[in-house]
N, C-alpha and C positions, 0 to 999 in steps of 0.2 A: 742555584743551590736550593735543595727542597725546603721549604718550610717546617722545621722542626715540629711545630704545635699544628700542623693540618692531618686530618686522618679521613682517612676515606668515612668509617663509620665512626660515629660516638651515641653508645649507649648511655644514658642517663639513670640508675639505679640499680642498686645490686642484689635483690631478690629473687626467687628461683626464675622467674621470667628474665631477668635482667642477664644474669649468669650465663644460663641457657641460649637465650642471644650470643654471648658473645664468646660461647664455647662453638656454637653454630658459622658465626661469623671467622671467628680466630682460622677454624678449619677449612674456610674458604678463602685464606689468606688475605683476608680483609685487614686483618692487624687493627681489630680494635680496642679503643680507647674505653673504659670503663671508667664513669665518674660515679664512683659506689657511695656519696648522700651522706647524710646523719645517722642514721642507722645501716652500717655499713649488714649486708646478708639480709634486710628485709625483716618482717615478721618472725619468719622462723627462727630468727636468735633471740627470740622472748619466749618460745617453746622449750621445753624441755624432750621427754623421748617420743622420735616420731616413726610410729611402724606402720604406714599405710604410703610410705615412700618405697617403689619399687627398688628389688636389689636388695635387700635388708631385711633378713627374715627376723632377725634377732632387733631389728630394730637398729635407730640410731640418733644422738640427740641432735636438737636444731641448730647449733651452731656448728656444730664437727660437719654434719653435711653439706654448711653454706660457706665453710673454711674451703671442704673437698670439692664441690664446685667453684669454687675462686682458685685453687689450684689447681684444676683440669684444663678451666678456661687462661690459667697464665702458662700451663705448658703447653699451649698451641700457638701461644702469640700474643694473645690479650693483654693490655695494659690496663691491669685495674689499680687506681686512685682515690684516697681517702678526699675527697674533695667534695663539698657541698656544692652544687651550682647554683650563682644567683639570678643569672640572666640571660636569656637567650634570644636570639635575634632570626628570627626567619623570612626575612621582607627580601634578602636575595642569597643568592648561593655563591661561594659555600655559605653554610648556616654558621652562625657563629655565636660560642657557648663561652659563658663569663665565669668563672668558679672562685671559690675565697682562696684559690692561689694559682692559677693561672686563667689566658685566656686563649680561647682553641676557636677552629674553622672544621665542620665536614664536610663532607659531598652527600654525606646521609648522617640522620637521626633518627634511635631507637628511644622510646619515652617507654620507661620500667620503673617508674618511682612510684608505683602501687599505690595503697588507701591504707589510712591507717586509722586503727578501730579506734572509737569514742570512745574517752575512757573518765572516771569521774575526778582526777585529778589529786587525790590524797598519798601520801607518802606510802601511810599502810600499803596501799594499793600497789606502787612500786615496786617499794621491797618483796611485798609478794608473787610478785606478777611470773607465773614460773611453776608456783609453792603452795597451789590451790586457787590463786586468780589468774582467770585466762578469758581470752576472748574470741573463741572458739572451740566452739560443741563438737565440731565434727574432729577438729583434731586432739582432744584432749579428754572429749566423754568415756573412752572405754577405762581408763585410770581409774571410773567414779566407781567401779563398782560395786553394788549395795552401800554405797555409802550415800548420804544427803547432799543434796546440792543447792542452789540460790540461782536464779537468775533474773538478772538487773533489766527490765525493757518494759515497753508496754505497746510496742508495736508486731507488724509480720515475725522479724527476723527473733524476737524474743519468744516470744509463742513456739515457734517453731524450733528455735534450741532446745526448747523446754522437754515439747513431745520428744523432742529426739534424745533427751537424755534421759529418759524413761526408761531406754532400754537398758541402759548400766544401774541408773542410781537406783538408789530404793526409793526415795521422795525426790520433789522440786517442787521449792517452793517461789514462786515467782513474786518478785518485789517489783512493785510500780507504784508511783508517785501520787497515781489517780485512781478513782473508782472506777472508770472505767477505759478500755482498752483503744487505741488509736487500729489497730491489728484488724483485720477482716473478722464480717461475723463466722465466717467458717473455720480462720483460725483459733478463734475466741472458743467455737463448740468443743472445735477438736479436744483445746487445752484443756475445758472444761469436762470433758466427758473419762477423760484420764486419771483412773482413780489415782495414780503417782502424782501427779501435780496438784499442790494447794497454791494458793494465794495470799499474798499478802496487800491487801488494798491501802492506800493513803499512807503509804512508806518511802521511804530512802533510807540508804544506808547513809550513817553518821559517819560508820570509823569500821575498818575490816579486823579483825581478831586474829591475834596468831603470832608468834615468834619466828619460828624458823618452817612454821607450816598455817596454813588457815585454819582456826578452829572455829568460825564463825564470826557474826556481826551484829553489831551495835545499828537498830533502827531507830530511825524519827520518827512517829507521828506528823505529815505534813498539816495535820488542823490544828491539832493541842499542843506540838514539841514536845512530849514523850516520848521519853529514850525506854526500848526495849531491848534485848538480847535473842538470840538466836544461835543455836550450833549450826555450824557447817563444813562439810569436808572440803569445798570447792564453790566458787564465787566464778559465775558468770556474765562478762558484760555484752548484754547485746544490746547498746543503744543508737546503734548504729558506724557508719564508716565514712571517712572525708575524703575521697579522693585527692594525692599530692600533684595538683595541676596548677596552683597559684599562678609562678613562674609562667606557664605557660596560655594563660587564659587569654592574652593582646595576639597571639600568636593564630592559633587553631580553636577548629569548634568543637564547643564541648556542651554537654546536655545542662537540663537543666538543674542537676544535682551536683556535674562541675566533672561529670567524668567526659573522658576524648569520646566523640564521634569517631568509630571508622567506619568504611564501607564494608556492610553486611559479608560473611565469610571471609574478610582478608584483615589484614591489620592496618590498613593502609588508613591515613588520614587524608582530611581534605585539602594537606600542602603536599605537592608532591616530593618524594624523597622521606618522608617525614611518615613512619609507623610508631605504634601503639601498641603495644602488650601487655597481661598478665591484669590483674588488679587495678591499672589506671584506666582501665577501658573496657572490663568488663562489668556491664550492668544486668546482662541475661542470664548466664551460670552462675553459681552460688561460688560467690566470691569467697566460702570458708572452704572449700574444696581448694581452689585454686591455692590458696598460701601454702601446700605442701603437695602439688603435682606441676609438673614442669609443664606449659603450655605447648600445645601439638601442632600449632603453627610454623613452627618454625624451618622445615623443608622446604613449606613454600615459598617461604619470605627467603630464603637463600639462592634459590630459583631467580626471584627478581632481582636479589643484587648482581647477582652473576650476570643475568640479562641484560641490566641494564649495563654493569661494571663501574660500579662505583665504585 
């Protein structure tokens, strides 16, 4: 008698990467298993409307699209479950996946539990997250436009939001903690040289402003603790991303920032059977693209499983 809890595949994560898998796998009759995490849809169900998602001229917001791929991929077969997984074992095959309600064996594992943005930790911040706070320029900059914006960082990626929200907002004013930037002197110039962008030196935000929208923010002075005020249309956090690899660090190699190693052009990792996608394993493409375009890997990775027949 088959083993009820064995599956050939089990994706770990349900963000467009994750989906996408197992809409890809579903269709090759692979019948997998989807453990869709704590944030079940990934990122994009803290977005609001997303129009750079192919198919959607009109747009569409982020969680209706990460419902409609959860129901694409369970009308081919996919079994996606609201399960966090705590542990995973790959020392032999089948691999075997521990979750807060069951416990499973595959013949393959897909890792799609992405990165999830550093965020400063205040309630405001929450309730807003959506409503003017977001953590990503590329998907939510065209909303700003002509209006003011904030953004939180003082390295590459903060710099770099900044120019690039240049082209919608009418100002950005960038909040860092320090006088001076951890950021490349080139991105340092660029930001500098942009008459849209000001600065705010030897800041952090106290407390973010706004009821049912961001109206702006309450600064500290990081020398004196002087509280200031600020208006703003939209709050940006780019203080960076933590890769969700915890779980699996005993297991596979991961760099030294804590994202998966795979081998160059494949998604493959260095256990066999064992791929990587989306967000947990990219460190070369701009991971704010990726949280709203499906990864294009995925014919080839269907190629292998067929090949091999897992």
């Amino acid at each position: 008698m088959a083993d009820s809890n064995h599956y050939k595949v089990i994706i770990v994560g349900s963000g467009p990467a994750g989906l996408t898998a197992a809409i890809y796998a579903a269709r090759a009759e692979l019948k997998p298993l989807v453990l869709e995490g704590n944030q079940p849809g990934g990122q994009l169900t803290i977005t609001t409307d997303v129009e750079n998602f192919p198919g959607f001229p009109d747009g569409i917001m982020g969680p209706q699209l990460m419902e409609d791929m959860r129901t694409q991929a369970n009308k081919f077969g996919a079994d996606t479950r609201f399960e966090v997984v705590d542990k995973v074992d790959m020392s032999s095959r089948p691999f075997k996946i521990e979750s807060d309600s069951g416990k499973y064996t595959a013949d393959a594992l897909i890792i799609a539990t992405g990165a999830s943005a550093r965020l400063l930790g205040m309630d405001s911040e929450t309730r807003l997250m959506g409503r003017g706070v977001s953590a990503c320029a590329t998907c939510d900059g065209f909303f700003y436009k002509d209006k003011e914006v904030l953004v939180v960082g003082g390295g590459d990626s903060a710099l770099e939001e900044a120019t690039f929200l240049t082209k919608f907002a009418s100002k950005v004013t960038v909040v860092h903690r320090r006088d001076e930037f951890r950021a490349s002197k080139i991105m340092v110039e660029k930001a500098k040289q942009n008459p849209k962008v000001e600065f705010a030196y030897n800041k952090v935000i106290d407390e973010i402003l706004g009821e049912e929208f961001v109206t702006g923010a309450s600064l500290k002075d990081t020398k004196t603790g002087e509280l200031s005020e600020v208006s703003a249309d939209g709050i940006f956090m780019a203080i960076g991303h933590t890769p969700n690899t915890q779980i699996f660090k005993d297991n596979i190699d991961l760099d030294e920032n804590g994202y998966i190693n795979t081998i160059p052009g494949t998604t493959k990792t260095n256990m066999e059977g064992v791929f990587a996608c989306g967000d947990v394993q990219d460190t070369l493409i701009n991971r704010r693209l990726l949280q709203q375009v499906p990864v294009v890997w995925l014919p080839w990775m269907q190629n292998i499983f067929l090949k091999d027949k897992y």
